[in-house]
Backbone as XML, in Angstrom:
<?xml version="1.0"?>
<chain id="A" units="angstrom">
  <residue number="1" name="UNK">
    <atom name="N" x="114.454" y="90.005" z="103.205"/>
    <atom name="CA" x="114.556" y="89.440" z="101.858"/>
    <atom name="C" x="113.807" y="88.128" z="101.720"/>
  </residue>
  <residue number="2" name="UNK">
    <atom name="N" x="113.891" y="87.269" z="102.770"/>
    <atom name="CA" x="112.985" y="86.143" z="102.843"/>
    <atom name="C" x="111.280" y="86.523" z="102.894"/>
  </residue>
  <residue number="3" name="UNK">
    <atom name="N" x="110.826" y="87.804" z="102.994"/>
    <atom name="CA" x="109.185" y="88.312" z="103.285"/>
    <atom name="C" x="108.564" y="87.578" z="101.915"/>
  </residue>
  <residue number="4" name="UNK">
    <atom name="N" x="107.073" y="87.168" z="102.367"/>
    <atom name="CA" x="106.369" y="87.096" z="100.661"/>
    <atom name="C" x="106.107" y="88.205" z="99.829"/>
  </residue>
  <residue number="5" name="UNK">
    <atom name="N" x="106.454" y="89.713" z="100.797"/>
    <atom name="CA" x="106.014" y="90.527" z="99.852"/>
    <atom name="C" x="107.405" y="90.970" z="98.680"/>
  </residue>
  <residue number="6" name="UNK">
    <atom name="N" x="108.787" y="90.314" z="99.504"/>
    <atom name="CA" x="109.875" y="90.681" z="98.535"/>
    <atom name="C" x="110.349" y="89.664" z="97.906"/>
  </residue>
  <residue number="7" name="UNK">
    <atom name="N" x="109.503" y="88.449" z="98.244"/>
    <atom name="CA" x="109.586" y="87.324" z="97.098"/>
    <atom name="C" x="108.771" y="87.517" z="96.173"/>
  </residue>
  <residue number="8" name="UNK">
    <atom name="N" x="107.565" y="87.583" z="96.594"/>
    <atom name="CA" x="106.532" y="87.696" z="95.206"/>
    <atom name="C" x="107.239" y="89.293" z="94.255"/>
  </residue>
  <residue number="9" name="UNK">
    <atom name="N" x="107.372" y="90.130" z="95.168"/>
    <atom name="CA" x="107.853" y="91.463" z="94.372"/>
    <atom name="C" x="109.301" y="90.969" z="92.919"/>
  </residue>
  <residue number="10" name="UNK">
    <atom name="N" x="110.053" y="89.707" z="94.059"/>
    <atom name="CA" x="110.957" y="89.550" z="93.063"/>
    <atom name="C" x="110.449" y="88.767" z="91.679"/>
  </residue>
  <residue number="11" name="UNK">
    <atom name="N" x="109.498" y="87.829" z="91.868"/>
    <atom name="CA" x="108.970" y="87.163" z="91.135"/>
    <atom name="C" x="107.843" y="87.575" z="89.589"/>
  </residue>
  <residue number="12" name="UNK">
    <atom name="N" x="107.335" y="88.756" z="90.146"/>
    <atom name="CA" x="106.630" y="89.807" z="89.256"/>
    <atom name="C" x="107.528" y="90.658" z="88.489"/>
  </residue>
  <residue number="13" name="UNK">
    <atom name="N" x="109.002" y="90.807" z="88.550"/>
    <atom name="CA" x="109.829" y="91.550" z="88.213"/>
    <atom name="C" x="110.140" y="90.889" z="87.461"/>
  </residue>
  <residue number="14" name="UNK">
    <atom name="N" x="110.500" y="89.320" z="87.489"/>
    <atom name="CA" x="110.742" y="88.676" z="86.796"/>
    <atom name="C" x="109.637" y="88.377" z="85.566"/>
  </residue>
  <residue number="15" name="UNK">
    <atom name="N" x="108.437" y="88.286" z="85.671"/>
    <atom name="CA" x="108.027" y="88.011" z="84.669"/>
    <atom name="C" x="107.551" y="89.235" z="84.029"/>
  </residue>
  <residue number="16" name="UNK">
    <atom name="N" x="107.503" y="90.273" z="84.191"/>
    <atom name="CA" x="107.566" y="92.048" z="83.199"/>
    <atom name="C" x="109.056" y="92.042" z="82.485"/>
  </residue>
  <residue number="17" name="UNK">
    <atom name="N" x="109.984" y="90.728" z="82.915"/>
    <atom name="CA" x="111.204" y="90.465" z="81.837"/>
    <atom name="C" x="112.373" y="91.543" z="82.376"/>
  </residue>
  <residue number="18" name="UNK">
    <atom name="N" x="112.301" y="91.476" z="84.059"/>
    <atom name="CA" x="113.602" y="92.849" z="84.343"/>
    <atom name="C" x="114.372" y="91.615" z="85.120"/>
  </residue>
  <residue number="19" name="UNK">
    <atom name="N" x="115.165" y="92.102" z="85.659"/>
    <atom name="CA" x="116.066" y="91.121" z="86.643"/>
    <atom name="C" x="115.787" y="91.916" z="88.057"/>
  </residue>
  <residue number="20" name="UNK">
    <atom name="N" x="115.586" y="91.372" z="88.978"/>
    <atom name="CA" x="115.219" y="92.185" z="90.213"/>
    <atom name="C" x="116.485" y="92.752" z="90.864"/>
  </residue>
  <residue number="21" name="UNK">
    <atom name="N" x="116.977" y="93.991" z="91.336"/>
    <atom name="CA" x="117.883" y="93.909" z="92.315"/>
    <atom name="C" x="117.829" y="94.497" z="93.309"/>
  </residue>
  <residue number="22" name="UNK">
    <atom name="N" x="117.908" y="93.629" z="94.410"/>
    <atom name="CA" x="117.687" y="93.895" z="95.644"/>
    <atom name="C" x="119.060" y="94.998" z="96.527"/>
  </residue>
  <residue number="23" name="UNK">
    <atom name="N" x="118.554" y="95.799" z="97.386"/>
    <atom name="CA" x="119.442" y="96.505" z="98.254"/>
    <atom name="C" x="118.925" y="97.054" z="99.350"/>
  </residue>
  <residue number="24" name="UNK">
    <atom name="N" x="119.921" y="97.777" z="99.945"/>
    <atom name="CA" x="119.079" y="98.213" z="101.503"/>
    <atom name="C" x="119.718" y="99.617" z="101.380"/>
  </residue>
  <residue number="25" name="UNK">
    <atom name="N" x="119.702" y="100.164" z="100.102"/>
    <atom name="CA" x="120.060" y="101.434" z="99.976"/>
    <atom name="C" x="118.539" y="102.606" z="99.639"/>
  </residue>
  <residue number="26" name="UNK">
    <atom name="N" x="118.880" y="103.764" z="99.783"/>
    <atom name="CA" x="118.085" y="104.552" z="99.825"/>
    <atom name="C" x="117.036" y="105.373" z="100.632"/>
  </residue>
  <residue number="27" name="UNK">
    <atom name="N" x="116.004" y="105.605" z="100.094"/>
    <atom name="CA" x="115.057" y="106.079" z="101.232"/>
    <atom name="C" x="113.439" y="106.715" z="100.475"/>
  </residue>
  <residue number="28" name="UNK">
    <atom name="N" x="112.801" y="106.454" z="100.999"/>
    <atom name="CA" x="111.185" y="106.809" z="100.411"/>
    <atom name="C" x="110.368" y="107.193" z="101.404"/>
  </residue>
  <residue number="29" name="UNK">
    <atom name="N" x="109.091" y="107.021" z="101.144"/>
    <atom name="CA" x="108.033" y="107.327" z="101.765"/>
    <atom name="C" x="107.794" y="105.773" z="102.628"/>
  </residue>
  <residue number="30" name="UNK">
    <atom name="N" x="108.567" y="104.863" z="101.832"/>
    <atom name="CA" x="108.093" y="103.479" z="102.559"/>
    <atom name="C" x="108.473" y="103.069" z="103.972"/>
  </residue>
  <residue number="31" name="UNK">
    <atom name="N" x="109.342" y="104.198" z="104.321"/>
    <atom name="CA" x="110.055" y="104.118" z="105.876"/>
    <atom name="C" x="109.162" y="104.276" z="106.423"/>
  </residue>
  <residue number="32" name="UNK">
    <atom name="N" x="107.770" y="104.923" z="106.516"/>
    <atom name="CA" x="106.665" y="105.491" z="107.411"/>
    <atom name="C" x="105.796" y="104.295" z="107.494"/>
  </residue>
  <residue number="33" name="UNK">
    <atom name="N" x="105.725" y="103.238" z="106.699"/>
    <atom name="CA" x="105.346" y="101.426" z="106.964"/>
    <atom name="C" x="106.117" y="100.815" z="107.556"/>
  </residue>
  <residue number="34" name="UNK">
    <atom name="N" x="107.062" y="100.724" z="107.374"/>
    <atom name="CA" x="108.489" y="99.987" z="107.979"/>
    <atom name="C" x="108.341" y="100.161" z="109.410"/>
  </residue>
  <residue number="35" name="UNK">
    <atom name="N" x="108.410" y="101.734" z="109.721"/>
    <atom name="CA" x="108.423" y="101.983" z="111.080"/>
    <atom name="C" x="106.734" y="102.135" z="111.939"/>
  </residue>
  <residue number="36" name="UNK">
    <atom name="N" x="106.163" y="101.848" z="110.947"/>
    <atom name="CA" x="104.697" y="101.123" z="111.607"/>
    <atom name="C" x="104.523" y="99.672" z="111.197"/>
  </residue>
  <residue number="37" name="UNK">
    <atom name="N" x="105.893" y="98.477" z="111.137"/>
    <atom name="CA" x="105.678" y="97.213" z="111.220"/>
    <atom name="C" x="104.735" y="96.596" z="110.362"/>
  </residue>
  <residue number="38" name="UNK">
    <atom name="N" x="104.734" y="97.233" z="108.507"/>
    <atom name="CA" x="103.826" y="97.462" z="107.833"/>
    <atom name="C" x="104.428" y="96.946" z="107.160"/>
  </residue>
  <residue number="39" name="UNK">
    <atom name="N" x="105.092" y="95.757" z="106.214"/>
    <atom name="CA" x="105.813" y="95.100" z="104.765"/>
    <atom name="C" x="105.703" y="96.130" z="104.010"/>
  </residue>
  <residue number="40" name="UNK">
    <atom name="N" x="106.725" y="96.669" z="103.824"/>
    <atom name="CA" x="107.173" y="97.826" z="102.614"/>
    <atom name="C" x="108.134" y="97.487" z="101.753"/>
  </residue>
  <residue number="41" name="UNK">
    <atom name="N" x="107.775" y="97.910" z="100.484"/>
    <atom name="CA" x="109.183" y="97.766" z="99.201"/>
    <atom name="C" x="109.160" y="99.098" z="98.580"/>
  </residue>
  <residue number="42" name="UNK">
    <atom name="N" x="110.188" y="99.437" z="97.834"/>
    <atom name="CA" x="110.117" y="100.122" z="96.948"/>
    <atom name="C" x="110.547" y="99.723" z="95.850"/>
  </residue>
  <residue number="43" name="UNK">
    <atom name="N" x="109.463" y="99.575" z="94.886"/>
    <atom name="CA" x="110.063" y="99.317" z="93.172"/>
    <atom name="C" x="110.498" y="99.659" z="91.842"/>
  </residue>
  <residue number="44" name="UNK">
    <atom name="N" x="111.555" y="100.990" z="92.556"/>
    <atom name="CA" x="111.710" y="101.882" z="92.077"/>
    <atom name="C" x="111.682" y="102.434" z="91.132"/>
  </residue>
  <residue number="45" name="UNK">
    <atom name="N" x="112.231" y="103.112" z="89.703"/>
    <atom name="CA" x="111.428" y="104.017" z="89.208"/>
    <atom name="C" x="112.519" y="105.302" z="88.969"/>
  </residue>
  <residue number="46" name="UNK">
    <atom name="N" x="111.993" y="106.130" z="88.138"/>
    <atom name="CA" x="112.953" y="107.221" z="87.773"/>
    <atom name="C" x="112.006" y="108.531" z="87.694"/>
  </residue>
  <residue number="47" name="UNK">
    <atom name="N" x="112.362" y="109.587" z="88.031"/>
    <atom name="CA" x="111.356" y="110.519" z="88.515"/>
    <atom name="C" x="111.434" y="111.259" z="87.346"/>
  </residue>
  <residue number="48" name="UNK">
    <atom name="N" x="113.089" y="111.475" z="86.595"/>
    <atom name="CA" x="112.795" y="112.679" z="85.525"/>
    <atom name="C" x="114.164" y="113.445" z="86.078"/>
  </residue>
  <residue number="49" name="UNK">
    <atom name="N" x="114.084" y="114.832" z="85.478"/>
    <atom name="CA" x="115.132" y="115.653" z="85.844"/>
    <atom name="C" x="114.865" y="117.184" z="85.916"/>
  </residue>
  <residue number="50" name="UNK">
    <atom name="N" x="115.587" y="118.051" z="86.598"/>
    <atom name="CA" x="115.322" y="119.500" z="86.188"/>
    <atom name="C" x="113.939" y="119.643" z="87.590"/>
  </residue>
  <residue number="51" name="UNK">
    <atom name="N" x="114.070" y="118.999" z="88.854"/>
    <atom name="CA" x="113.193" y="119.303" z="89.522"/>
    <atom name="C" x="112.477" y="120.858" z="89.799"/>
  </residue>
  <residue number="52" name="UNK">
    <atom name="N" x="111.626" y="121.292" z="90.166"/>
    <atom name="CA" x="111.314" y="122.706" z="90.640"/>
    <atom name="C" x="111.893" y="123.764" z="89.091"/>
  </residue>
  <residue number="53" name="UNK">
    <atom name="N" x="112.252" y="123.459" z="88.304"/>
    <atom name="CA" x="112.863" y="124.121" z="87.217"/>
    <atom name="C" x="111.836" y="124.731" z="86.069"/>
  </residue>
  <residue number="54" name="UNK">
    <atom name="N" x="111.868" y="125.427" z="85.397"/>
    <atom name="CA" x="110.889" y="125.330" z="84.273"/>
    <atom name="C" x="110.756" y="124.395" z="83.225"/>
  </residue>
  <residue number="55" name="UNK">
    <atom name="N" x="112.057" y="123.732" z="83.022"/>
    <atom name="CA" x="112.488" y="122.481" z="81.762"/>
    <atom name="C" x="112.423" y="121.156" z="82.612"/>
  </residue>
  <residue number="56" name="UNK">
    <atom name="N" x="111.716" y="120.969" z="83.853"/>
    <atom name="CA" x="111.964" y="119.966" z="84.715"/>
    <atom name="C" x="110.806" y="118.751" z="83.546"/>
  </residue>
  <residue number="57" name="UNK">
    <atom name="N" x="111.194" y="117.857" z="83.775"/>
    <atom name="CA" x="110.675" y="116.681" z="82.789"/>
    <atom name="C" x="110.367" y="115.189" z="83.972"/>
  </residue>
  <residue number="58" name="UNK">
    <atom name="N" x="109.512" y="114.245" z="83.184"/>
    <atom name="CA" x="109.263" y="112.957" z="84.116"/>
    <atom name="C" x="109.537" y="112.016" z="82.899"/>
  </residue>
  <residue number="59" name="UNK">
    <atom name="N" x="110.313" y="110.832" z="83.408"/>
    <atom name="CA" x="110.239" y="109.929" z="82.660"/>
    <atom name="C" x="108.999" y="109.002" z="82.319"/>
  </residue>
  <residue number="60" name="UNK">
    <atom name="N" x="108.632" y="108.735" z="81.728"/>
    <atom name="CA" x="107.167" y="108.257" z="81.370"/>
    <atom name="C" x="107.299" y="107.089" z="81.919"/>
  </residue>
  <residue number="61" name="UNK">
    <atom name="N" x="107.983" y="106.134" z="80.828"/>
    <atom name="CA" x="107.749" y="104.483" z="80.639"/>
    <atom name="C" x="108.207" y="104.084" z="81.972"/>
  </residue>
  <residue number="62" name="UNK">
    <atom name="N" x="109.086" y="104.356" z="82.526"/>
    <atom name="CA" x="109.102" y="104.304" z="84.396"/>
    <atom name="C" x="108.475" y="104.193" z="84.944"/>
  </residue>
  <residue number="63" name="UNK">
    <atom name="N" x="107.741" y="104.615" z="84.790"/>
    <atom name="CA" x="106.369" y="104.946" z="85.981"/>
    <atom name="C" x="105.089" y="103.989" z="85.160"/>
  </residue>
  <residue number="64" name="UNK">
    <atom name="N" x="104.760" y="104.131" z="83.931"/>
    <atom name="CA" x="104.074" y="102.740" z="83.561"/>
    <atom name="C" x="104.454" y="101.385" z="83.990"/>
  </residue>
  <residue number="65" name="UNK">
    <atom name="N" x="105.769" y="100.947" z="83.775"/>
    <atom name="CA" x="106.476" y="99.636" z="84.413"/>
    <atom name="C" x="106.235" y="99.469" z="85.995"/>
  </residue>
  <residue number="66" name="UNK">
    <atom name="N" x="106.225" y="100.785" z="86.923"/>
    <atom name="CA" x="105.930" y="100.683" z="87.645"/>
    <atom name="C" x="104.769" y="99.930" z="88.514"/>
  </residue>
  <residue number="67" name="UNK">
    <atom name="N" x="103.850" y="101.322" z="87.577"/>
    <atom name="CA" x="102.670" y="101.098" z="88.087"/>
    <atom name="C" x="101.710" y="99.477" z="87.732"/>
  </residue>
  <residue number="68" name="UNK">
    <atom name="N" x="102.608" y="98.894" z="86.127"/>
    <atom name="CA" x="102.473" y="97.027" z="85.971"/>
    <atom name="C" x="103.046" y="96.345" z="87.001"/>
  </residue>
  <residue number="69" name="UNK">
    <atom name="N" x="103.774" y="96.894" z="87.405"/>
    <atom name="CA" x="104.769" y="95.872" z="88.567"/>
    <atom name="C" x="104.084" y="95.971" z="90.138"/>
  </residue>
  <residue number="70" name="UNK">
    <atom name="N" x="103.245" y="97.186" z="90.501"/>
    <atom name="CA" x="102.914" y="97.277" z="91.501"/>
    <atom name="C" x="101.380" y="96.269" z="91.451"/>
  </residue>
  <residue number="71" name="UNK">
    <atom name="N" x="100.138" y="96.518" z="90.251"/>
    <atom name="CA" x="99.317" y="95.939" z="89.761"/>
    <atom name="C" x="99.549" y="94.348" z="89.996"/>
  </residue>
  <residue number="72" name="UNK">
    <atom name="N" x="100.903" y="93.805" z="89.759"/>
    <atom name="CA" x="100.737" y="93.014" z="89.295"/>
    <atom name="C" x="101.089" y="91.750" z="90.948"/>
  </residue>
  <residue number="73" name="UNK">
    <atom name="N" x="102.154" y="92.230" z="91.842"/>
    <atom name="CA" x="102.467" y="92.370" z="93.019"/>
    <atom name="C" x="100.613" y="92.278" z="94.111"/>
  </residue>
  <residue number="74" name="UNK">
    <atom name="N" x="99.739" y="93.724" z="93.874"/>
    <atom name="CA" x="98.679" y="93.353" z="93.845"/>
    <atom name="C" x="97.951" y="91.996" z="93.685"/>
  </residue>
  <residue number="75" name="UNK">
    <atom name="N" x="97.819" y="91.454" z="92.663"/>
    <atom name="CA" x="96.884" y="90.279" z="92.385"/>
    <atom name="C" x="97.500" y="89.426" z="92.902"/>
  </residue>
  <residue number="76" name="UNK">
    <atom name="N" x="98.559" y="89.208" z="92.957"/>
    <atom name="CA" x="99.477" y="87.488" z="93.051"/>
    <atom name="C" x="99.029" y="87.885" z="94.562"/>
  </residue>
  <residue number="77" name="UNK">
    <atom name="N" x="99.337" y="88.797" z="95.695"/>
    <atom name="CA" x="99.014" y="88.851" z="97.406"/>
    <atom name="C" x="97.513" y="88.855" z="97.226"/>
  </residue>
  <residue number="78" name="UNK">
    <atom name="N" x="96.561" y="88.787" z="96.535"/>
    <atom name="CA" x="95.225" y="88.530" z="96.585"/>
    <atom name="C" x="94.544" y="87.839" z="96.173"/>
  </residue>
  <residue number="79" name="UNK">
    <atom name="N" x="95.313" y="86.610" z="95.974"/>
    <atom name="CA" x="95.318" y="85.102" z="95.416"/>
    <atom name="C" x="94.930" y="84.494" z="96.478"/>
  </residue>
</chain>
C-alpha cells in the first residue's frame, strides 16, 4: 500500500472524482506480475452479466473509467 504505483493509482482515482478503495481481496491476471516481482494493481471495473449466454451484456462506462484511470496512472509514472 505504501508502493508509488498504489499511491499514484490512489491519487488518479482521486482526481476522475471516485474515492479509492483499497483491499487484498480477489484475483486477476495481475497475480502473474506479482509473482514475477512486477508492481501490479487492479483497478477494477465491472465486466457485465449473462457470461457465455446469448443475452450476456458488458458494462460500457466501466471500462471507459477504466481505461481514463489506467491512461492516466500511465503519464503521472512517466513524469
Amino acid at each position: 500500500r505504501e508502493s508509488p504505483l498504489v499511491r499514484i493509482a490512489e491519487e488518479a482515482t482521486k482526481i476522475l472524482g471516485f474515492t479509492p478503495e483499497l483491499s487484498n481481496r480477489g484475483s486477476s491476471n495481475m497475480n502473474v506480475g506479482i509473482n514475477r516481482n512486477i508492481p501490479s494493481i487492479s483497478v477494477g471495473g465491472q465486466r457485465g452479466g449473462n457470461r457465455d449466454l446469448p443475452d450476456e451484456y458488458a458494462n460500457i462506462e466501466p471500462v471507459f473509467t477504466g481505461m481514463k484511470l489506467n491512461f492516466l496512472i500511465g503519464y503521472i509514472l512517466a513524469k
